[in-house]
Structure formats: structure tokens, C-alpha cells
C-alpha positions as CSV (number, residue, x, y, z in Angstrom):
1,X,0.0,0.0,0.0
2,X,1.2,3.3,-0.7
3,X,1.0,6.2,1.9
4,X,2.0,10.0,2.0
5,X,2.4,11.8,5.6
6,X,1.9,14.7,3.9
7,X,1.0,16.8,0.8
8,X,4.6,18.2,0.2
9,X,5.8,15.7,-1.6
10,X,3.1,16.1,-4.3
11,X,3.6,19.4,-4.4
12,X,7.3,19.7,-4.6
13,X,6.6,16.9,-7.7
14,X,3.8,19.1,-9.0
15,X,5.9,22.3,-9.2
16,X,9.1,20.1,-10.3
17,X,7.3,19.5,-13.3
18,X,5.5,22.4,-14.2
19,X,9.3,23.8,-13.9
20,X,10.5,21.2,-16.6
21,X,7.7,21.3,-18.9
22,X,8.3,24.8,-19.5
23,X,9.4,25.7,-23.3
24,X,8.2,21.9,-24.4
25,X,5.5,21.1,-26.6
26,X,3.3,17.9,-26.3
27,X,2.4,15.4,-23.6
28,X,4.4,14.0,-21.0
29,X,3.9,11.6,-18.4
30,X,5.5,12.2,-15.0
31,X,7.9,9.1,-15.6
32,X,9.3,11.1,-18.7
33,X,9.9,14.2,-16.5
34,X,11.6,11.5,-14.0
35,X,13.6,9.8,-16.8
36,X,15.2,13.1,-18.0
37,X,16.1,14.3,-14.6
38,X,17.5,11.0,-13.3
39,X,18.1,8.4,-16.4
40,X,15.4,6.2,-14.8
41,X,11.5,6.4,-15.0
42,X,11.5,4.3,-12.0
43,X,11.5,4.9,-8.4
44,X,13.9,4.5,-5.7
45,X,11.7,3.6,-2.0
46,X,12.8,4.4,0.8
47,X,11.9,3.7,4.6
């Protein structure tokens, strides 16, 4: 099951993003935006 404690982190994704896509034309998924930052589309967990 997933789980947030708190908004921030969808936030700090939200604006992340809206920060990228800036300049680009089309439609990107949030695993794209991931992929360019970090050369992987998938997630690291943590605990």
C-alpha cells in the first residue's frame, strides 16, 4: 500500500514538473519528467 504523511511531496513533484515542462511542446507523463532528470522512469523507496 502506498501512503504519503503529507502533501509536500506532491507538491514539490507538481511544481518540479510544471518547472521542466516549461518551453516543451506535447504530452508528457511524469515518468518522462523522472527519466530526464535521473536516467530512470522508475523509483527509488525508501523507509
Amino acid at each position: 500500500r502506498h501512503t504519503a504523511q503529507s502533501r509536500l511531496g506532491f507538491a514539490e513533484g507538481a511544481l518540479y514538473a510544471a518547472r521542466w515542462i516549461a518551453g516543451k511542446k506535447g504530452f508528457f507523463s511524469f515518468a518522462e519528467v523522472l527519466k530526464d532528470e535521473t536516467g530512470s522512469s522508475k523509483l527509488e523507496i525508501r523507509s
